[in-house]
C-alpha positions in Angstrom: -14.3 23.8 -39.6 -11.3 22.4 -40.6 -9.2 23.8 -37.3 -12.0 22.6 -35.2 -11.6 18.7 -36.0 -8.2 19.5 -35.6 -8.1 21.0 -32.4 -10.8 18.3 -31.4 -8.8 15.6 -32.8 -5.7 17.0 -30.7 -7.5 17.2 -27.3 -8.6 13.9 -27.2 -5.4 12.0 -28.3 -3.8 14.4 -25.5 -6.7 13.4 -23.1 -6.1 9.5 -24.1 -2.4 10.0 -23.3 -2.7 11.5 -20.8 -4.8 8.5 -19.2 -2.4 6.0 -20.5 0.3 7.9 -18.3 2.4 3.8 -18.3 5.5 5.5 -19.2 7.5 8.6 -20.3 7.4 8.6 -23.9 7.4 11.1 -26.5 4.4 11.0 -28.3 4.2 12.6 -32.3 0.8 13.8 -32.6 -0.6 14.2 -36.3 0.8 17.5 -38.0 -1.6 20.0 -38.2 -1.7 21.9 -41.9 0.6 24.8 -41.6 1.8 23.7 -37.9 5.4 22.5 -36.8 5.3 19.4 -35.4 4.4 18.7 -32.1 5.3 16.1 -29.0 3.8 15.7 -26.0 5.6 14.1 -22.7 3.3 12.0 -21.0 4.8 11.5 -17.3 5.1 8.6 -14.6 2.9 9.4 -11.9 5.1 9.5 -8.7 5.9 6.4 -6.5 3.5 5.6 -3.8 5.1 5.8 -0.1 6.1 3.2 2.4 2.9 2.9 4.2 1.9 0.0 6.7 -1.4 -1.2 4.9 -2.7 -1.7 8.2 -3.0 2.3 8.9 -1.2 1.3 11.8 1.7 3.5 10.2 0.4 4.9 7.5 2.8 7.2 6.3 5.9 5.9 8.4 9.5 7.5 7.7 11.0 4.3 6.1 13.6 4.8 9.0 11.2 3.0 11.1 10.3 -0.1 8.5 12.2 -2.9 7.9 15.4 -2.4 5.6 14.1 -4.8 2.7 10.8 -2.8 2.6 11.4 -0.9 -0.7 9.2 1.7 -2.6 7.8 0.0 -5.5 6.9 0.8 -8.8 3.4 3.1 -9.3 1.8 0.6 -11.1 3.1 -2.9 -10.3 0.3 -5.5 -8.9 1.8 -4.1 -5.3 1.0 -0.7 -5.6 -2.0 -1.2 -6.9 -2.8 -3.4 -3.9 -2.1 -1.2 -1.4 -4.4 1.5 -3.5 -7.0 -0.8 -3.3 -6.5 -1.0 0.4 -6.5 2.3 0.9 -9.8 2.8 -0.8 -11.0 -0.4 1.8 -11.9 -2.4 -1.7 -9.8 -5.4 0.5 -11.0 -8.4 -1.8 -9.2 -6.4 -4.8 -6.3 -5.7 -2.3 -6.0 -9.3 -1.6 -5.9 -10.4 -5.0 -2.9 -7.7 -6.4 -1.1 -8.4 -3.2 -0.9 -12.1 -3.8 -0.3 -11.6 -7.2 3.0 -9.4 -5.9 3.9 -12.1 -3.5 3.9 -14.7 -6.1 6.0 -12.5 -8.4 8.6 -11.4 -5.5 7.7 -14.3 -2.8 10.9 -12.4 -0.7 9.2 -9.1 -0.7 8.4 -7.6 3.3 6.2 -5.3 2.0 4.0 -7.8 -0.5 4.0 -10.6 2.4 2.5 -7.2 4.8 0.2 -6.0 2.1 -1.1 -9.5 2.1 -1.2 -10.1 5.7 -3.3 -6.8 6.0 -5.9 -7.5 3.2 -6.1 -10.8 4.7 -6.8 -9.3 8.2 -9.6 -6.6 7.1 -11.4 -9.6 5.3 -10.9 -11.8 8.6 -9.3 -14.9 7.2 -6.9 -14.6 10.5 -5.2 -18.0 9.5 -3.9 -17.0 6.2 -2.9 -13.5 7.8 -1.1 -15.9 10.1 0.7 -17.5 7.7 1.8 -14.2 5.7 2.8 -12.6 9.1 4.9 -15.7 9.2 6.8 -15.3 5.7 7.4 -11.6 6.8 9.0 -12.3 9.9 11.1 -14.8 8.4 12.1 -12.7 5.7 12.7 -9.6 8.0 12.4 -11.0 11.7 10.4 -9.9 14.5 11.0 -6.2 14.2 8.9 -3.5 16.4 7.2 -2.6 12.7 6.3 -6.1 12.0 5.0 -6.5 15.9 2.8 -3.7 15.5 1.5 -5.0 12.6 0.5 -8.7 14.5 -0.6 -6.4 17.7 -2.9 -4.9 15.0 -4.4 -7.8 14.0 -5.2 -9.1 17.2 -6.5 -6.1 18.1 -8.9 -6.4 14.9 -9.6 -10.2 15.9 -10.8 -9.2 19.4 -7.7 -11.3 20.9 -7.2 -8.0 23.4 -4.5 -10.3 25.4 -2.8 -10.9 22.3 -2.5 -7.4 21.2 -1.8 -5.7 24.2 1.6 -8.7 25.0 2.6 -8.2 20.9 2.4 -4.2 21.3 4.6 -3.9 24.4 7.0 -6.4 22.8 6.7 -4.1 19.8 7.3 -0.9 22.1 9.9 -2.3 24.0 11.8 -2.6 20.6 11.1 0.5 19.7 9.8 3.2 22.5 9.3 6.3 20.5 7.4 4.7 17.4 4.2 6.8 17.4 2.3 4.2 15.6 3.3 1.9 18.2 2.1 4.2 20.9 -1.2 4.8 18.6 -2.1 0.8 18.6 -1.7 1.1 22.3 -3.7 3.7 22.8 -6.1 2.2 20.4 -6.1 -0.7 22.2 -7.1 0.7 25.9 -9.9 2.7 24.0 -11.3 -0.6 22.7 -11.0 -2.5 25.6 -12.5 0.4 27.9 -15.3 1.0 25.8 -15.8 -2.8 24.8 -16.3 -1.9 21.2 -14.3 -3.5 18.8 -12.4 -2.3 16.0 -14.4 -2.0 12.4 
């Protein structure tokens, strides 16, 4: 019986490790009556990718993003933003991406994360503004067009989008998220449905 609360006792301190995965530590688990000692490593998950919140380049070789757009850390307020984003819970996104700007208010990828939440819950003035901070922090690059283009697209603002993602284009020609939007945008306006 003795083994078993052991054993029991052993799974679930692993198990709560395990869960509390903040940092790599080495971890001295209680010795076990006639055991050697034991450690256990619990790991730093991996750092999220670049992505453009939007989905607009989800998944975008950081070739193509702005230079001061820098992986962040797995569980700073930015990547957990941009998780929440990507699980469409874009009040909660909203929240950790401000958060990230007001820690790191000259951060390109915080001010986009923003932008984005902001767009999805259609407050389209305060994505203007945070489109703003981004382009003066990183200028008005084919990434950060295609981002704007996006938004109009979202807003209905077809004109809009359609000037922004050939200024984008014409920046960049062979950006296949910029070619996407584009695409995305003739769909939209041939089939007069917007964009959810």
């Amino acid at each position: 019986m003795s083994i078993e609360v052991h054993r029991f006792a052993f799974v679930a301190l692993s198990g709560l490790l395990w869960l509390a995965g903040c940092e790599t530590t080495a971890v001295k688990l209680p010795e076990l009556p006639g055991a050697a000692p034991a450690a256990v490593a619990v790991g730093t998950p991996a750092p999220v990718a670049d992505v453009d919140i939007t989905g607009s380049t989800a998944g975008a070789d950081p070739k193509l993003l702005p230079d001061n757009m820098t992986p962040s850390l797995p569980n700073d307020d930015l990547s957990v933003g941009k998780e929440h984003f990507r699980q469409g819970q874009y009040g909660m996104a909203e929240k950790m991406c401000r958060r990230a700007v007001e820690a790191a208010p000259r951060s390109a990828e915080a001010w986009l994360c923003l932008a984005a939440s902001y767009d999805r819950l259609k407050r389209f003035e305060l994505a203007d503004r945070a489109y703003g901070q981004l382009i003066k922090i990183t200028g008005r690059t084919p990434a950060v067009l295609n981002n704007i283009g996006y938004s109009y697209i979202l807003r209905g603002d077809y004109r809009r989008a359609h000037a922004t993602l050939l200024a984008a284009e014409a920046g960049d020609p062979a950006n296949p998220f910029i070619r996407n939007n584009l695409a995305l945008l003739a769909e939209v306006t041939r089939t007069k449905e917007g964009v959810r």
